[in-house]
N, C-alpha and C positions, 0 to 999 in steps of 0.2 A: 222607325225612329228617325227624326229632323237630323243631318249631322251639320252643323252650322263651326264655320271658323272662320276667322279674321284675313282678308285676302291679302297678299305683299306682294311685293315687285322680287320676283324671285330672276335669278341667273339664266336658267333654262330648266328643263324638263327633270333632271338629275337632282336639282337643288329643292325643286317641290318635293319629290319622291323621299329625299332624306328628312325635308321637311313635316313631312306625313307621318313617317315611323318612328323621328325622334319625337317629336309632340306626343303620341301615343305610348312611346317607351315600348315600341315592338321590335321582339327580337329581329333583326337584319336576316339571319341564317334560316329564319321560319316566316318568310312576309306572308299576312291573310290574303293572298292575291286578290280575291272578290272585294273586300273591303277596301283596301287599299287603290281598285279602280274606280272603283263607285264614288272616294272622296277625288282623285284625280279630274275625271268627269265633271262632277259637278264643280271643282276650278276652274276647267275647259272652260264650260257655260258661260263662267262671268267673265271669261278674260277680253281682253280687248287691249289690243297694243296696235301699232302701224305696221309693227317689224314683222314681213311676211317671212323674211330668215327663220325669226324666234318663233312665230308661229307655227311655223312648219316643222319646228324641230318638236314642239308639244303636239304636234297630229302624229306625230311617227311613234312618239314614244304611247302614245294614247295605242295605236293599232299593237305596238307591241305588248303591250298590258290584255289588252281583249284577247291576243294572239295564245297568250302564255296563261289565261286565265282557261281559255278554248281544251287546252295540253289538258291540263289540270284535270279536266271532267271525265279523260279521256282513258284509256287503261295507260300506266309508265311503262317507256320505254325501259330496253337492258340494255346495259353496254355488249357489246359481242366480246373483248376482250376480256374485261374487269368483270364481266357479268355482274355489276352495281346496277342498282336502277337509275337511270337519269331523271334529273330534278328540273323542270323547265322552267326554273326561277332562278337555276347556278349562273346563268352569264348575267340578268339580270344583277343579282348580288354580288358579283366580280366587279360589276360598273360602278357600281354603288360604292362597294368598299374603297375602290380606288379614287373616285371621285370625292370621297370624304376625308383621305390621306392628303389629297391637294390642295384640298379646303383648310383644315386643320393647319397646312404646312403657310397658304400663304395668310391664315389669322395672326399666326405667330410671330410672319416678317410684318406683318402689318404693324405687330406691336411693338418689335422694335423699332420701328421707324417712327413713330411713337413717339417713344420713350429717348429715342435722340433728338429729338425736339426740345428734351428738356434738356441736354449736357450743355454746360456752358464752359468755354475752355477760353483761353488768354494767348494770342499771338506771343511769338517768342519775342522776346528782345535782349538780345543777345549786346553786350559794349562795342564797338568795333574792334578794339586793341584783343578781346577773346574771338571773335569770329575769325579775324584774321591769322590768329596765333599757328603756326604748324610747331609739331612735333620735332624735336632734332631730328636730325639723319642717324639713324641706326646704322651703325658703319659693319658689323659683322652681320644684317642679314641685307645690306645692298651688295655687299662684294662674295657674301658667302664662301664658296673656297678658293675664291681670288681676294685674298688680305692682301692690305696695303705691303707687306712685307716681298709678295712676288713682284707688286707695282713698282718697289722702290729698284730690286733688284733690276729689273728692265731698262728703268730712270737711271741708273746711274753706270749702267752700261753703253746705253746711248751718250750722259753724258764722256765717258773715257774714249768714246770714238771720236769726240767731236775736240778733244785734248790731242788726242794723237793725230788728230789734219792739220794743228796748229804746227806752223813752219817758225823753229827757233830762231831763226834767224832773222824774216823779214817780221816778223812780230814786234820787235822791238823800232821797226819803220813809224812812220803815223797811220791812222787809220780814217776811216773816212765812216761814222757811226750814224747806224742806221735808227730812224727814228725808234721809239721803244714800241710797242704793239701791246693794246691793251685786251685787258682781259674780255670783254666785250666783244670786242672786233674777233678775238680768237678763237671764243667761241660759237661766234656765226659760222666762222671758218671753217671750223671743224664740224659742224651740223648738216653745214652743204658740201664736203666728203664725204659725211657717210651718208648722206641721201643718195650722192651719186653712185658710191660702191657698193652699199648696203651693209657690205661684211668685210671686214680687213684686220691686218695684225695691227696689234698695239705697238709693236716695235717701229712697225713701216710706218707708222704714223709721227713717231718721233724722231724717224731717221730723215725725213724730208723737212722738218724743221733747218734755216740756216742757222743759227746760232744758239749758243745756250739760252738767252733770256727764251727766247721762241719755245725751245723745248719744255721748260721751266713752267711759260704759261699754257702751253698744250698740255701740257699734264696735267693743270688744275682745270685747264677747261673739260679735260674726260670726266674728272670728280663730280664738276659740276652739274654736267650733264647726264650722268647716272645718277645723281642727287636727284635732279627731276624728272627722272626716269625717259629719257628721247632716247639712250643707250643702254646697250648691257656689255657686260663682261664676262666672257667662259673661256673655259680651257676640254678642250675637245678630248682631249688624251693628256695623261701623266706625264709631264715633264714637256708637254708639248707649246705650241706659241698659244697665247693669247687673245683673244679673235674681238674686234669689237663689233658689234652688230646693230642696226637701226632699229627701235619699235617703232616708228611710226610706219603704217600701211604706205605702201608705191601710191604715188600723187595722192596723196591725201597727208599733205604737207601742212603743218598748222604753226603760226605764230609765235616766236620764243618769245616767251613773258621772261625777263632778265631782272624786273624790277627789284625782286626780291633782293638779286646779286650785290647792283650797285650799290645799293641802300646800305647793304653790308658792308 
């Protein structure tokens, strides 16, 4: 009997073979070996391609087919172990299986790629005034178990030192007043101490302040910059000092955006 089929540009040697036994609807687990080289073969015959690669991958698989049809006539081997009989079509069918697991697997991304060709979706466009919007400052998870309450304590300790240097008596002299220091300027200030120390008390920070206004905006300049996060604030030990510490990484120093502040 003529076996006559339609010829295609197949992948390689694997993709014919499944080609062969799904077209037929033969079981994978029982291939007719003889049948199934004989249609192989007579593929051979008309193929013509340039690709001596691909070519040579359907002569090899061609010699395995003869090789494992050759088995077949032959008495079955036994396993020495398992004393099963060995099938010289099992690695055959391993190849097969898995080569069809691949195939399957990439029909399916195929299809979703697909099928995303058709999703139409719309760029955000967001107002500026919400893009730009932040959330307030959470005051009990920036300061966690440093509440403003130990902050103040500290503040206004510092301030009672800075009462009791004051001299009664030449106080009431003239004075010679120092420009005021703005909020801005103080916080640069404070950004580049703690670059340079890394880690220091809160207290020594308000104690090397000369006057109260200074102390007053060194305190708000720490708020602020735990606000956007350059600083933190912990208490190493119970009842212990207050430590403030830099996040930004050693040299890798980056631009205070202040804009927000002014604005304010």
């Amino acid at each position: 009997m003529e076996i006559s089929y339609k010829l295609e540009r197949f992948e390689g040697p694997l993709d014919l073979l499944l080609y062969l036994i799904e077209r037929d609807r033969i079981d994978i687990y029982d291939i007719p070996i003889v049948s199934i080289t004989e249609q192989y073969l007579n593929y051979m015959n008309h193929l013509e391609t340039d690709d001596l690669d691909l070519m040579s991958e359907f002569i090899v698989m061609a010699t395995t087919l003869l090789d494992i049809k050759a088995r077949m006539l032959l008495p079955l081997e036994e396993d020495e172990e398992t004393k099963e009989i060995i099938d010289p079509r099992a690695e055959l069918v391993a190849r097969l299986l898995e080569y069809k697991k691949y195939k399957l697997m990439a029909n399916e991304l195929a299809g979703r790629y697909f099928d995303a060709e058709k999703v139409l979706f719309k760029e955000p466009s967001i107002p500026s005034e919400v893009a730009e919007y932040r959330e307030p400052a959470n005051l009990d998870e920036l300061f966690g178990d440093m509440n403003l309450h130990k902050l103040r304590l500290v503040f206004d300790r510092v301030m009672k030192q800075k009462d009791n240097r004051i001299d009664k008596v030449r106080s009431n002299f003239g004075t010679i007043k120092k420009e005021p220091i703005s909020l801005e300027t103080k916080i640069t200030e404070v950004m580049a101490y703690a670059r340079k120390y890394r880690k220091f008390t809160f207290q020594s920070l308000l104690e090397r302040q000369a006057t109260k206004l200074e102390v007053v905006v060194t305190f708000l300049s720490v708020l602020e910059l735990m606000r956007i996060g350059k600083i933190s604030l912990v208490q190493e030990e119970t009842f212990g000092e207050m430590l403030i510490e830099t996040l930004e990484e050693e040299g890798k120093e980056e631009t205070l955006d202040l804009s927000d502040i002014l604005d304010g």
